[in-house]
C-alpha positions as CSV (number, residue, x, y, z in Angstrom):
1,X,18.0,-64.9,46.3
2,X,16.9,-63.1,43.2
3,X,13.4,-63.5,41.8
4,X,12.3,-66.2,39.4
5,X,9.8,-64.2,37.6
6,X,8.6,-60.5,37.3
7,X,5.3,-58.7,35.9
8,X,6.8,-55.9,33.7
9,X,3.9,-54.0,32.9
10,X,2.0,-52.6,32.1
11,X,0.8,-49.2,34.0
12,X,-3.1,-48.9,34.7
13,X,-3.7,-52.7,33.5
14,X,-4.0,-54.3,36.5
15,X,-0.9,-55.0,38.3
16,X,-2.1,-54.6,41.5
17,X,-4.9,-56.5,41.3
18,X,-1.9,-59.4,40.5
19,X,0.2,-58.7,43.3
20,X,-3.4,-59.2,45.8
21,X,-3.8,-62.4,44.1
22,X,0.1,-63.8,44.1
23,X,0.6,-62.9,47.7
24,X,-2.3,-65.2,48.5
25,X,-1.1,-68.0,46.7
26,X,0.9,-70.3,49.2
27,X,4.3,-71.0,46.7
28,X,4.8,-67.6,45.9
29,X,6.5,-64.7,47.7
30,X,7.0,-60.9,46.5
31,X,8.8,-58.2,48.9
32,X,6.0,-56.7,51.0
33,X,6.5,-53.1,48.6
34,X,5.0,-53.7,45.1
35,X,7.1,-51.8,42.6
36,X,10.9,-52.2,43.7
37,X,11.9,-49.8,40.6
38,X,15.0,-51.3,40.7
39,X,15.6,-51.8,37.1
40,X,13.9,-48.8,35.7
41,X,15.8,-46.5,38.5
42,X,19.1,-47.6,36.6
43,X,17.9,-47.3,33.4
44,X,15.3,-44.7,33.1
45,X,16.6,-41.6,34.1
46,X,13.2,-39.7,34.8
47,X,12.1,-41.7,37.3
48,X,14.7,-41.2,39.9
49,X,13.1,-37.8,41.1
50,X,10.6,-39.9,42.6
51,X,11.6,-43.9,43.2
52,X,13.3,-43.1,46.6
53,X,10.7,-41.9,47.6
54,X,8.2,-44.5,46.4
55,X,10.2,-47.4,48.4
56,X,10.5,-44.9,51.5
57,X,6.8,-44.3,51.4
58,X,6.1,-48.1,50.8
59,X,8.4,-49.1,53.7
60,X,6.7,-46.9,56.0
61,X,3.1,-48.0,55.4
62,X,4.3,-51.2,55.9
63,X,6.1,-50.3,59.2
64,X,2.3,-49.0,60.5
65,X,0.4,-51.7,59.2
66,X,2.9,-54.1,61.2
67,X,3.1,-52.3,64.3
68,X,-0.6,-51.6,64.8
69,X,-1.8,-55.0,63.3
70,X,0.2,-57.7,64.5
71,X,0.2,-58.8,68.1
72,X,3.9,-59.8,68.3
73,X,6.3,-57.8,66.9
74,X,8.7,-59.1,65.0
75,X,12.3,-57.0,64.9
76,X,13.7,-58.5,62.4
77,X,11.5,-57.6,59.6
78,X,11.6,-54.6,60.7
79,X,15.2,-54.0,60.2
80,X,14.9,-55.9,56.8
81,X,12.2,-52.8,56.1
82,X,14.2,-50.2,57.3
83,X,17.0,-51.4,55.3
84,X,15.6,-51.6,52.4
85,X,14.7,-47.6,52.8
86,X,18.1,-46.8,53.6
87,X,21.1,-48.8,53.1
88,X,22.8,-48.6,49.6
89,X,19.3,-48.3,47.7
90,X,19.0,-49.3,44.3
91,X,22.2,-51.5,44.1
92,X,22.4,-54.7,43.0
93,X,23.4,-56.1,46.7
94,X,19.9,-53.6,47.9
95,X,17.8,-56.1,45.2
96,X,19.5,-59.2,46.4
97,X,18.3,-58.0,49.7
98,X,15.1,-57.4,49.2
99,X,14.5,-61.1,48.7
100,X,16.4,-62.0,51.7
101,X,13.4,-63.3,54.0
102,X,13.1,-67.0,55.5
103,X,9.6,-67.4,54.2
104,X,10.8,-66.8,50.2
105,X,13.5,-69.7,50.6
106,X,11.2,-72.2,49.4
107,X,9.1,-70.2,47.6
108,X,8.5,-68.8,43.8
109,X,10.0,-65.1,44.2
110,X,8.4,-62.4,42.4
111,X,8.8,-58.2,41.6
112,X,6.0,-56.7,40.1
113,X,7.0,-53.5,38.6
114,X,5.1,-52.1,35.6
115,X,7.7,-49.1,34.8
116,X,9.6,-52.2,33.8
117,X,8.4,-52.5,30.8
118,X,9.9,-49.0,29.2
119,X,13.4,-49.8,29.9
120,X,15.8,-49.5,26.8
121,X,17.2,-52.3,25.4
122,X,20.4,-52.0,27.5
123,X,18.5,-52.8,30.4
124,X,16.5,-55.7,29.3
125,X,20.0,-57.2,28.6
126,X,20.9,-56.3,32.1
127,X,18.0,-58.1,33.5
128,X,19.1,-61.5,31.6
129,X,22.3,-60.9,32.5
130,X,21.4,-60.9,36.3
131,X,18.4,-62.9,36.8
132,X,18.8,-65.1,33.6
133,X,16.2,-66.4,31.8
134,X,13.3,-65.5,34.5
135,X,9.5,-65.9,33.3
136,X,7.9,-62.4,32.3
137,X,4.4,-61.5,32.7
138,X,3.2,-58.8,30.5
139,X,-0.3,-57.7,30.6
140,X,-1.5,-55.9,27.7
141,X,-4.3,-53.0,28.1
142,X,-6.3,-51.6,24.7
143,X,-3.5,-48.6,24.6
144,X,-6.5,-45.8,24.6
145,X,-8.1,-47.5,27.3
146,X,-4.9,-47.6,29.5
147,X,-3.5,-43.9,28.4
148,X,-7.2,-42.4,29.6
149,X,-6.8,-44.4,32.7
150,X,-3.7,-42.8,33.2
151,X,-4.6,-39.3,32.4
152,X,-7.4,-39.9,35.3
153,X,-5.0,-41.3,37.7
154,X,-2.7,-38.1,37.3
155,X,-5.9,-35.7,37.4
156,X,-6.6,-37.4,40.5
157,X,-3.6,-37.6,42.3
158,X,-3.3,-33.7,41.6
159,X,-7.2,-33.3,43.2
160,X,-8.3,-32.1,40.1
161,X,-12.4,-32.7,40.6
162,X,-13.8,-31.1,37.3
163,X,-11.2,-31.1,34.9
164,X,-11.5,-28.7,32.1
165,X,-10.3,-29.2,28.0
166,X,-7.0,-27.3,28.9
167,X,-6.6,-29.5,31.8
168,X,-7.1,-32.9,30.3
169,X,-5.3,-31.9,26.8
170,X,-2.0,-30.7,29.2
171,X,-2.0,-34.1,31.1
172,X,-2.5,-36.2,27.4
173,X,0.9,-34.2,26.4
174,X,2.9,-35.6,29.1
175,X,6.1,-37.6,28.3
176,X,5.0,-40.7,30.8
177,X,1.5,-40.8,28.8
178,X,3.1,-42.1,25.4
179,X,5.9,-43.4,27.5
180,X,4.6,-46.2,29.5
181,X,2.1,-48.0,26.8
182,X,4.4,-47.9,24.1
183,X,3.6,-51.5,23.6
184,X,4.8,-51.0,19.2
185,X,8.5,-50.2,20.9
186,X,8.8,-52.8,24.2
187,X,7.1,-55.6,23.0
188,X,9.8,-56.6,20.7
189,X,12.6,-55.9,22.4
190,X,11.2,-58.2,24.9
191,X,10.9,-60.7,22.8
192,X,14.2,-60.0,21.1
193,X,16.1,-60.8,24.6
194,X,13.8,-63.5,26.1
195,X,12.1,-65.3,23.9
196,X,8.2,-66.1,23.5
197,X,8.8,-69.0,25.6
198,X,9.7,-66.8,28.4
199,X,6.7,-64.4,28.8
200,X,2.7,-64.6,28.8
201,X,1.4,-62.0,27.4
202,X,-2.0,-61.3,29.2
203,X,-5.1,-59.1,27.7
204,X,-6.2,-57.1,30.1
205,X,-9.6,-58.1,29.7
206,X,-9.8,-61.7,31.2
207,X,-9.2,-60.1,34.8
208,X,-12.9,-59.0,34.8
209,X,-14.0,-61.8,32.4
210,X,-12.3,-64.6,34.1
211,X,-10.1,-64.0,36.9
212,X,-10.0,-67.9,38.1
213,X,-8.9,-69.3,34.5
214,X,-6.6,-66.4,34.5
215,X,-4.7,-66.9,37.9
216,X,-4.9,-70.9,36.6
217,X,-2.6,-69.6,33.7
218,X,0.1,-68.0,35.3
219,X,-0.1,-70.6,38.0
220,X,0.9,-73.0,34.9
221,X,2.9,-70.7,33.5
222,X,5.5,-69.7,36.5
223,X,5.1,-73.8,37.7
224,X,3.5,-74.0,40.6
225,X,0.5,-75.3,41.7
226,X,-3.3,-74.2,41.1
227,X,-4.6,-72.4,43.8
228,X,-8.3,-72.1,44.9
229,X,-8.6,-69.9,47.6
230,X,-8.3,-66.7,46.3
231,X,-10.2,-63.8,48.1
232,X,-11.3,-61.1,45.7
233,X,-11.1,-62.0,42.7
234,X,-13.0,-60.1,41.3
235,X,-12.5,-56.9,43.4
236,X,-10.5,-53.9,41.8
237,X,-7.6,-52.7,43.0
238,X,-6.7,-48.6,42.9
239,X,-10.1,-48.4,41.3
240,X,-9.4,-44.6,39.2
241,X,-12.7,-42.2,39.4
242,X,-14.4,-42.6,35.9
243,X,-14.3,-39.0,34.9
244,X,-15.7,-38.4,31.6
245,X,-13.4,-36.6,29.0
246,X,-14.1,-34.2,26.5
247,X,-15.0,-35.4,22.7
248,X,-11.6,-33.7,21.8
249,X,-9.7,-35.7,24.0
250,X,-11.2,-38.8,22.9
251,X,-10.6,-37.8,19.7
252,X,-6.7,-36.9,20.4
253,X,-6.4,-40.3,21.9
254,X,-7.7,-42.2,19.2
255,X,-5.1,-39.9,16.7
256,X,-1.8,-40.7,19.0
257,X,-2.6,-44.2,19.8
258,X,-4.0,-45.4,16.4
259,X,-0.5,-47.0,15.6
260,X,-0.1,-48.7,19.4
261,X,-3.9,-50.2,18.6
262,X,-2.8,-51.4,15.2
263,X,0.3,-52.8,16.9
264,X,-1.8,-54.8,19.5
265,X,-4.2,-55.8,17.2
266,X,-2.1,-57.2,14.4
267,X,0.5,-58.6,16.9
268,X,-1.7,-60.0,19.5
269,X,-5.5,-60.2,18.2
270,X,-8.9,-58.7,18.9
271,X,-9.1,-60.2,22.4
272,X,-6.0,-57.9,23.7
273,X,-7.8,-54.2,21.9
């Protein structure tokens, strides 16, 4: 069992909110950890200081809300979680596994994992050489937009509450800033290795402007059927705090990104910037 389609990307543009929404819909199944990393752990090097621990911590939030929520417990998926913490991680048999539930049998199987979008070229080819031609979504967020997003996230995370110039400027230089909405570079090479046929590209936008027609879409688009019961649609997911950056910043933004919004705009249209 390997999946039949994945959401590649991309970071801070509403992945999460798509994973709540799948795992309501009744012909779709996605391991209970969003963000396997499994592709980006082999081909991004950077990340592997951290993906460990992302499924370890995944695995044992799971394992609590389990154990405390439902009234029968059920051993089995519990050894399929603890498995997928600690046997043989990040090989190809450990993804094969992580689809390995009853449930997903009859089921559309999905991995939504935005970092896999920044994967070189060596690794998309990987990905169609293992899973074959498997549906991609893509969703596309204005690159300023998503990079200040980002930049809030990290403050955040760090409990950074009143971020000064300095502060915001340092963050704005990281490598995974640039890195993960470098839409001018992984677009194509996408496109190169799958084909348009293959991936709906989706602009960030419609999730607050019309969440139903959008979750219609992709229903369409990975083949199953239309789905009306979806709770929270228009509730955010990993909602960042709205800190207000500096004029500079803004201004640094718009300089690094101006050739990622020219990108998205020529390749994709207004509706997507």
């Amino acid at each position: 069992m390997l999946p039949h389609f994945l959401c590649i990307g991309a970071q801070k543009a509403g992945t999460s909110w798509l994973f709540v929404q799948l795992q309501q819909h009744p012909q779709v199944w996605m391991p209970p950890v969003k963000e396997l990393h499994f592709f980006d752990h082999l081909f991004v090097p950077e990340n592997r200081k951290w993906t460990r621990w992302h499924i370890q911590s995944g695995v044992r939030k799971c394992l609590k809300w389990h154990i405390n929520t439902v009234e029968k417990t059920d051993f089995r998926y519990i050894q399929y979680l603890t498995d997928l913490a600690s046997r043989d991680v990040f090989t190809a048999e450990w993804y094969e596994r992580a689809f390995d539930r009853p449930i997903a049998a009859a089921r559309k199987v999905g991995d939504i994992t935005p970092e896999y979008s920044t994967i070189p070229e060596e690794g998309v080819s990987y990905v169609r050489e293992l899973l074959g031609p498997v549906k991609l979504i893509y969703i596309i967020r204005d690159p300023i937009d998503r990079a200040l997003s980002q930049i809030r996230m990290n403050l955040q995370r760090r409990g950074v509450e009143h971020p000064h110039e300095d502060q915001w400027m340092s963050v704005l230089g990281e490598w995974d800033i640039a890195n993960r909405g470098d839409y001018k570079a992984y677009v194509p090479r996408w496109r190169r290795i799958f084909g348009d046929e293959n991936i709906l590209f989706v602009p960030y936008a419609r999730i607050a402007a019309d969440p139903r027609g959008l979750m219609s879409d992709i229903a369409a688009f990975l083949g199953i059927d239309e789905f009306r019961d979806y709770k929270g649609l228009d509730t955010p997911v990993h909602d960042t705090r709205k800190l207000a950056p500096p004029a500079s910043v803004l201004a640094a933004l718009e300089t690094r990104f101006a050739d990622q919004v020219s990108f998205v705009r020529q390749e994709f249209g207004p509706q997507f910037v």
